[in-house]
ZASELUM-543768 format. One record per residue: residue in one letter; x, y, z of N, C-alpha, C, O in turn. Coordinates in steps of 0.05 Angstrom, whole numbers, plus 5000, padded with zeros to 4 digits. Layout:
REM ZASELUM-543768
 papa  n.u  n.v  n.w ca.u ca.v ca.w  c.u  c.v  c.w  o.u  o.v  o.w
    a    X    Y    Z    X    Y    Z    X    Y    Z    X    Y    Z
...
//
This chain:
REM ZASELUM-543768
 papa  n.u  n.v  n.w ca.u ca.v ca.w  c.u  c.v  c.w  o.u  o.v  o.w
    x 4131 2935 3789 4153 2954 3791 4179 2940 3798 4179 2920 3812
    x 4206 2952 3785 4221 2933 3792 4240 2947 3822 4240 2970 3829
    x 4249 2932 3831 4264 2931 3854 4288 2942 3855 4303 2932 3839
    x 4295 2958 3866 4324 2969 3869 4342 2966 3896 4342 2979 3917
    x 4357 2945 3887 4372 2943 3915 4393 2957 3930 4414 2964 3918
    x 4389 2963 3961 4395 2979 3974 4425 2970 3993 4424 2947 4001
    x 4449 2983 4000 4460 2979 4036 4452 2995 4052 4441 3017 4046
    x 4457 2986 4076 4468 3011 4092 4490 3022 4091 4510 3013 4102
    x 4488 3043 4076 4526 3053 4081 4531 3070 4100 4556 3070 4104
    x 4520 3085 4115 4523 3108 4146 4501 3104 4162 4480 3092 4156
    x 4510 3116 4184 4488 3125 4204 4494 3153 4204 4513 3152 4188
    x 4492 3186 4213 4499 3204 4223 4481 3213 4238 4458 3204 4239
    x 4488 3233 4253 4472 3256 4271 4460 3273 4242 4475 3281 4224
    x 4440 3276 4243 4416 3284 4227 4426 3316 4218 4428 3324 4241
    x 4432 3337 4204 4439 3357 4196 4415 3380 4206 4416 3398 4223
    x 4384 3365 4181 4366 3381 4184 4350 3377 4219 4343 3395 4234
    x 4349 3350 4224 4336 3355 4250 4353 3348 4272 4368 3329 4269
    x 4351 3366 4305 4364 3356 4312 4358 3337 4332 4335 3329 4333
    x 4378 3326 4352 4371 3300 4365 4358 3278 4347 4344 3262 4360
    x 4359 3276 4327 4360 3252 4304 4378 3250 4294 4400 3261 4299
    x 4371 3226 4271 4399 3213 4261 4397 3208 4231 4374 3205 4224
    x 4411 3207 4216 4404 3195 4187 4413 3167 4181 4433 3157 4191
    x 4400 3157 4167 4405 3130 4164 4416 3129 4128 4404 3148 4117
    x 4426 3120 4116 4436 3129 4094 4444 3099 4082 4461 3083 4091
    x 4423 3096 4056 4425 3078 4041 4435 3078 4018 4426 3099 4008
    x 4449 3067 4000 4464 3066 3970 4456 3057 3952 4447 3039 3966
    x 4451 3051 3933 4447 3031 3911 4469 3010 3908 4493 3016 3909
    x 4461 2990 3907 4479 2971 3898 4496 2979 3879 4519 2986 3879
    x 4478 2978 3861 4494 2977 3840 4485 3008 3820 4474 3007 3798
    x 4497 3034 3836 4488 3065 3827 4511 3076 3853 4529 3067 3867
    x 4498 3106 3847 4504 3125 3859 4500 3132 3872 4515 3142 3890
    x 4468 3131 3869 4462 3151 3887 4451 3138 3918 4453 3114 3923
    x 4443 3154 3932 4434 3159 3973 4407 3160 3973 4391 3170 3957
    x 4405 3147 4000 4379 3165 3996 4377 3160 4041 4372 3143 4058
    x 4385 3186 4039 4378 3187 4074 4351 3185 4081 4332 3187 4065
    x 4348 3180 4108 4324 3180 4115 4332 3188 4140 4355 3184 4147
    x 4314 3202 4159 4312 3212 4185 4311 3195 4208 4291 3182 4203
    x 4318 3187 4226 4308 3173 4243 4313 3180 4270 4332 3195 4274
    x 4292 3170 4296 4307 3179 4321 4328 3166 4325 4343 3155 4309
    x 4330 3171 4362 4356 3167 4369 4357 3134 4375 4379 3124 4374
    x 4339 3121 4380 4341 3097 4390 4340 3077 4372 4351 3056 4375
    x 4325 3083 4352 4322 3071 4321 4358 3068 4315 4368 3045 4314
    x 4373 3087 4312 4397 3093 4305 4407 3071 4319 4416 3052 4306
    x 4407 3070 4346 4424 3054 4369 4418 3026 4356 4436 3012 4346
    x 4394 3021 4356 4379 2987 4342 4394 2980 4321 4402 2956 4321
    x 4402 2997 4298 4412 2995 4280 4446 2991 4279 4457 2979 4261
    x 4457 3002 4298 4490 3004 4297 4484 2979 4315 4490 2959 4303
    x 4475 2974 4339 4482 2951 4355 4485 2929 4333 4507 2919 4330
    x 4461 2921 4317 4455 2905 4299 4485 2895 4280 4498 2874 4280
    x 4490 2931 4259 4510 2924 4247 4541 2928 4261 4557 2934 4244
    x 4549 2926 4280 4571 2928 4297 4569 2901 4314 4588 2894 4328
    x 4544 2884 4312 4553 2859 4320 4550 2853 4354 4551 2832 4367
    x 4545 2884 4363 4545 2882 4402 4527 2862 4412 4507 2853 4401
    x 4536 2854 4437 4514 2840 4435 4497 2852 4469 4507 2853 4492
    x 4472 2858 4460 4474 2872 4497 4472 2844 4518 4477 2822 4511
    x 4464 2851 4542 4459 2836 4557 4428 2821 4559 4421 2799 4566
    x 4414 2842 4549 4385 2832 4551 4382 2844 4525 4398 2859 4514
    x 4354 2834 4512 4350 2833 4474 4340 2858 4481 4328 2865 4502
    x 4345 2873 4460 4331 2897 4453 4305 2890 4440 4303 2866 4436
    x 4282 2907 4430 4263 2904 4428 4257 2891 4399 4239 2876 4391
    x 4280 2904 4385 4280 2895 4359 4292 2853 4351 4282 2838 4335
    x 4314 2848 4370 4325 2827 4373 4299 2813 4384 4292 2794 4370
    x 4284 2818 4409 4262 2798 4422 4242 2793 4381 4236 2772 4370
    x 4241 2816 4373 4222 2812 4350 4238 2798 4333 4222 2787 4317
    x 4258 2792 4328 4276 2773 4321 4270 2745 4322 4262 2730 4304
    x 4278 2741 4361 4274 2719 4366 4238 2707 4365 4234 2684 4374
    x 4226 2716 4360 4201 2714 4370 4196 2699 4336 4191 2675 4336
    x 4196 2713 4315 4194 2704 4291 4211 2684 4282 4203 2672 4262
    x 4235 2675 4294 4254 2653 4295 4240 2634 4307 4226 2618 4293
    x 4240 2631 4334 4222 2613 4340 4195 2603 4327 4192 2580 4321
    x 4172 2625 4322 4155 2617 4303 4159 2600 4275 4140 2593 4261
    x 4184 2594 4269 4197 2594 4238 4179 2614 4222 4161 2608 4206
    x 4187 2640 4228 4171 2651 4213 4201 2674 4189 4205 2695 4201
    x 4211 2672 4175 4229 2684 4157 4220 2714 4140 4203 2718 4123
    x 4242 2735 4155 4242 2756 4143 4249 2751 4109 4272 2749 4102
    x 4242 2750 4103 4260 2753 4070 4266 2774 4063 4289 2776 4055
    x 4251 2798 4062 4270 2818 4047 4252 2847 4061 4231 2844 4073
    x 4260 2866 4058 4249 2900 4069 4245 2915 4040 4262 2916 4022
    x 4224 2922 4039 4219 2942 4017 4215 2962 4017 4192 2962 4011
    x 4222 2987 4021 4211 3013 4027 4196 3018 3994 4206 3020 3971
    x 4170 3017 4003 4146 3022 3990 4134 3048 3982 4120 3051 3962
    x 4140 3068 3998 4129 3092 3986 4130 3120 4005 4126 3120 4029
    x 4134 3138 3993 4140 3163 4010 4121 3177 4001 4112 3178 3978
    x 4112 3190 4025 4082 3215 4019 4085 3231 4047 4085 3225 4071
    x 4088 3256 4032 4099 3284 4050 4119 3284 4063 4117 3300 4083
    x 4147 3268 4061 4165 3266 4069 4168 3235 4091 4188 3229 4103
    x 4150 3222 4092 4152 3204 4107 4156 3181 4088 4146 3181 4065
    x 4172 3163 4099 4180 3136 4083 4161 3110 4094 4159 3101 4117
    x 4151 3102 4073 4140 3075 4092 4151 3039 4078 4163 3036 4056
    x 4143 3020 4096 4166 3004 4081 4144 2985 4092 4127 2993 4108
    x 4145 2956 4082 4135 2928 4080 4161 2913 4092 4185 2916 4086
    x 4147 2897 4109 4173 2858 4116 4158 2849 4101 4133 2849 4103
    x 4176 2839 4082 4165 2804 4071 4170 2786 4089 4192 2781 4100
    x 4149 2775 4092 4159 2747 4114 4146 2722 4097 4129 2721 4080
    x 4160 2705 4108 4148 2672 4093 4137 2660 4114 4145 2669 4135
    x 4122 2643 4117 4116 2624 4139 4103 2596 4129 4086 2599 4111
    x 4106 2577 4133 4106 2554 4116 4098 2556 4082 4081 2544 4069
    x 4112 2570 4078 4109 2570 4044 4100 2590 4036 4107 2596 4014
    x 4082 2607 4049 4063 2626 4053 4078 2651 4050 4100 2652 4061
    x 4067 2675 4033 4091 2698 4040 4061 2724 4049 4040 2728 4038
    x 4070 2733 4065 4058 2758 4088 4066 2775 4090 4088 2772 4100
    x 4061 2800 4084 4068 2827 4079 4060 2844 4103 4036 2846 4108
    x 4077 2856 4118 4069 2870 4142 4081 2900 4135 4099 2905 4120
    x 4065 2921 4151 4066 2955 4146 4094 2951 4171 4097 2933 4187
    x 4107 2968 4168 4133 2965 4187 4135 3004 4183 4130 3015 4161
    x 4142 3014 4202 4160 3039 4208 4189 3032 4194 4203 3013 4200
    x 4196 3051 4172 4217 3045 4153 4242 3039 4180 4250 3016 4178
    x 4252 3052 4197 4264 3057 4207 4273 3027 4232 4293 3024 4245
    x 4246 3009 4230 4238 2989 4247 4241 2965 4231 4250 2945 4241
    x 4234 2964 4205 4243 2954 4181 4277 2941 4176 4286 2919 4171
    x 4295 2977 4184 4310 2965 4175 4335 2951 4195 4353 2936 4189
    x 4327 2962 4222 4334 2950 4242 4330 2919 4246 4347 2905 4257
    x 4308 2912 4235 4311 2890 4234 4325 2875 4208 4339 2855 4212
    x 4322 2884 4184 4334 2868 4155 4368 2870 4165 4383 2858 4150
    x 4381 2882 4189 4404 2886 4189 4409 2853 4211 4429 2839 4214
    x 4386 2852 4222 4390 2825 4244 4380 2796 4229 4385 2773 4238
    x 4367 2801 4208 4363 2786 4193 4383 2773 4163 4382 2753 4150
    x 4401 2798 4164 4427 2796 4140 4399 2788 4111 4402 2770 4094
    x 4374 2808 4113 4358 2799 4086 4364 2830 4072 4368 2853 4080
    x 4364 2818 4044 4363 2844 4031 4339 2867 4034 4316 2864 4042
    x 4354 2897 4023 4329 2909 4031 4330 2930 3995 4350 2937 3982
    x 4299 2935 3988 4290 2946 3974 4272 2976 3961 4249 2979 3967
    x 4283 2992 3948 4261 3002 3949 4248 3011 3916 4250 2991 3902
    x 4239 3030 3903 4230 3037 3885 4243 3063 3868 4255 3082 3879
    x 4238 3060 3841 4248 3077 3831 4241 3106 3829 4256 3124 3821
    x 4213 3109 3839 4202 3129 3840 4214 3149 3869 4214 3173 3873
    x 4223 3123 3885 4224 3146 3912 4260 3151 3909 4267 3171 3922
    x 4278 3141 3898 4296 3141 3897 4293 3168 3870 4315 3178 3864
    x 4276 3177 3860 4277 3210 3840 4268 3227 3863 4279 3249 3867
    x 4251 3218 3875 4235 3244 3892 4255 3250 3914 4259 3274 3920
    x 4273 3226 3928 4296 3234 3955 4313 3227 3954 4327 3234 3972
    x 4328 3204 3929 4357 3205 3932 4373 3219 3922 4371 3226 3899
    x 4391 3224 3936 4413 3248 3922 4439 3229 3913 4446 3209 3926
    x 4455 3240 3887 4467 3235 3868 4497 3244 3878 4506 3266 3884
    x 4509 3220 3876 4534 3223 3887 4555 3221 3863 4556 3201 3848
    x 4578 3251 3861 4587 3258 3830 4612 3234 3841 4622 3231 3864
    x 4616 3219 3815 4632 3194 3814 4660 3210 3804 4678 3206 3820
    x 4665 3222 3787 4679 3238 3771 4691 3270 3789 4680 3291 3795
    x 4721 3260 3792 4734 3278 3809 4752 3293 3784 4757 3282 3763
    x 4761 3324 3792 4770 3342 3768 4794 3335 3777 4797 3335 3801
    x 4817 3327 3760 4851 3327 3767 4858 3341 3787 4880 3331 3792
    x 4855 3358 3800 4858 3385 3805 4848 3372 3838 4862 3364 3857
    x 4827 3373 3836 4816 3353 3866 4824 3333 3865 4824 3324 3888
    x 4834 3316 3849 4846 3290 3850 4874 3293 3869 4880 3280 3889
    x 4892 3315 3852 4918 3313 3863 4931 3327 3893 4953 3326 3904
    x 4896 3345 3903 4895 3352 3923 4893 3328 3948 4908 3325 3967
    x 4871 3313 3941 4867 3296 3959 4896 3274 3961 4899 3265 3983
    x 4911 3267 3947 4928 3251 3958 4948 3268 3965 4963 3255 3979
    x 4957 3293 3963 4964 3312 3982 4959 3309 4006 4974 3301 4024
    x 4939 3315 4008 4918 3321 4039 4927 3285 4050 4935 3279 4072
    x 4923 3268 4031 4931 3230 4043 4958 3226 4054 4964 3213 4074
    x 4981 3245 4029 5015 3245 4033 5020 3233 4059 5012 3246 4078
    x 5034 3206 4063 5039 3211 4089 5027 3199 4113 5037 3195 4136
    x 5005 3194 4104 4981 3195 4127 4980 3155 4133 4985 3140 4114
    x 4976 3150 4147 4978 3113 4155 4951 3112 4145 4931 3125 4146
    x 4960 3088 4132 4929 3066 4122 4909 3053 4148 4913 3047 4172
    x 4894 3053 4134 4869 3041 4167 4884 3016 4175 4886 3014 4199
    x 4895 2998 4161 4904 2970 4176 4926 2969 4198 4934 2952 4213
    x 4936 3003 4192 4961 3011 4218 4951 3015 4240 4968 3008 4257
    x 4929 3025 4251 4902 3029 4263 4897 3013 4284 4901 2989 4280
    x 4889 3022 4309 4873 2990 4330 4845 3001 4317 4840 3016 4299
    x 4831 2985 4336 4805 2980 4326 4786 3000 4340 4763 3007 4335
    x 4803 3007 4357 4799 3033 4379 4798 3046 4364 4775 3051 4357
    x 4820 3059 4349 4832 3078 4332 4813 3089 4316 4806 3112 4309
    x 4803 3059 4309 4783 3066 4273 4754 3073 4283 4740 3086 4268
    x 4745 3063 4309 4720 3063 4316 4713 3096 4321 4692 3106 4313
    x 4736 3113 4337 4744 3134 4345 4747 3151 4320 4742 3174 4327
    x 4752 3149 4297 4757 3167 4267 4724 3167 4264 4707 3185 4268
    x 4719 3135 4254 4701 3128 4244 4674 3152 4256 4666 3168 4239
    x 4668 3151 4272 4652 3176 4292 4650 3202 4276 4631 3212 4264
    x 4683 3212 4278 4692 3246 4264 4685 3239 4241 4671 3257 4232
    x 4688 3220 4223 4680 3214 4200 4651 3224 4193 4643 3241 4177
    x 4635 3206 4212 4604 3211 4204 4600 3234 4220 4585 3246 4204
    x 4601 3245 4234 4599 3271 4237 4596 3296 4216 4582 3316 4214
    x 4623 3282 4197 4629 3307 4175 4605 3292 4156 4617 3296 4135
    x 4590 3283 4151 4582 3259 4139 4603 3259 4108 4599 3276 4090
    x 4624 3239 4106 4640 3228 4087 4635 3212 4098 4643 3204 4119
    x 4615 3202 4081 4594 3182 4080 4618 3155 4064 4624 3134 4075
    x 4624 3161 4043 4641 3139 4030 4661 3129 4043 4662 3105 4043
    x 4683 3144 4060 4704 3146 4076 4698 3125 4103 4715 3110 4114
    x 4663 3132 4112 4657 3121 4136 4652 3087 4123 4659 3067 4135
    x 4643 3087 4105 4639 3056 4096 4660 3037 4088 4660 3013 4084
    x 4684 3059 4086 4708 3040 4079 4731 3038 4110 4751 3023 4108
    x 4728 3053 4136 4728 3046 4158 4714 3031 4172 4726 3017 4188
    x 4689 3031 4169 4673 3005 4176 4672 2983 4161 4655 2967 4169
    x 4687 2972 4137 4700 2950 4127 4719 2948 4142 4715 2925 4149
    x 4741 2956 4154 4764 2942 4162 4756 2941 4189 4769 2924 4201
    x 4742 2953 4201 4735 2945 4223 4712 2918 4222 4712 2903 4241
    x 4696 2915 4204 4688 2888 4206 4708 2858 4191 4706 2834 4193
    x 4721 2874 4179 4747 2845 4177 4754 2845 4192 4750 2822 4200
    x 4769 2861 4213 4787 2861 4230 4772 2841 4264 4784 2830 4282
    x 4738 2845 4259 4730 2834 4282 4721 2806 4267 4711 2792 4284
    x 4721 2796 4244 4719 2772 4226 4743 2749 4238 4742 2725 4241
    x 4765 2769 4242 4795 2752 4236 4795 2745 4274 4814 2731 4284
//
């Protein structure tokens, strides 16, 4: 089967359930999403990860990090493998002297880690018909000339502290404008690059 490569483009507070979170992946190179549910701490693993924090002591996911670092043991890539009754399940590829090892991972534990690992992550074409949703690329003039209405005016993110953006960025995923939140969390990771 072939492989379809994934980002992370959001995190949000979960719609359908509550005190969860969604984790929300893109196609590389498509349209479409494909959320997935996750708790609350999974979520935290995952933003610490891609926001770069660093805590004081490793979180559980980082010790599993370091633990396979030390081993020389190499994530290579996350696959989310297959969904059955709404649950997602996913594979680590790992290498270890040449050797490649396939381990069952909690999708959600998966990707917490491919985010500490900077490995790509994957999944199938089949689960991407059954749960990803299709994002319309194609705006009517009409909504086009609304939205830079609604922009008229308004300061670009680079006018912004980092305070500023981190603080939208939030109201953003809240509303989930999911696209909006991925192009605030770009300038906020150049901005902590520079």
């Amino acid at each position: 089967m072939k492989k379809i490569p994934l980002d992370i483009v959001a995190l949000s507070h979960s719609v359908t359930a509550s005190h969860n979170y969604a984790v929300v992946l893109g196609e590389k190179e498509g349209v479409r999403r494909l959320p997935i549910v996750i708790g609350g701490y999974e979520a935290q693993a995952i933003a610490v990860a891609m926001e770069r924090m660093s805590p004081s002591r490793p979180l559980t996911h980082d010790l599993m990090r370091n633990v396979l670092s030390d081993f020389h043991i190499e994530l290579k890539e996350v696959i989310i493998n297959n969904l059955i009754e709404g649950v997602f399940y996913a594979t680590l590829i790992c290498v270890k002297d040449g050797e490649t090892h396939e381990i069952d991972s909690r999708t959600s534990d998966a990707l917490a880690l491919a985010v500490r690992f900077e490995c790509p992550i994957y999944t199938f074409e089949f689960i991407l018909e059954a749960a990803g949703v299709i994002l319309e690329e194609s705006v009517s003039e009409n909504d086009d000339e609304q939205a830079k209405e609604e922009t008229k005016g308004a300061k670009g993110y680079d006018e912004y502290s980092v305070e500023d953006l981190e603080e939208i960025l939030n109201e953003v995923l809240e509303k989930e404008d999911y696209e909006r939140a991925a192009k605030i969390r770009d300038e906020i990771q150049k901005r902590k690059e520079e």
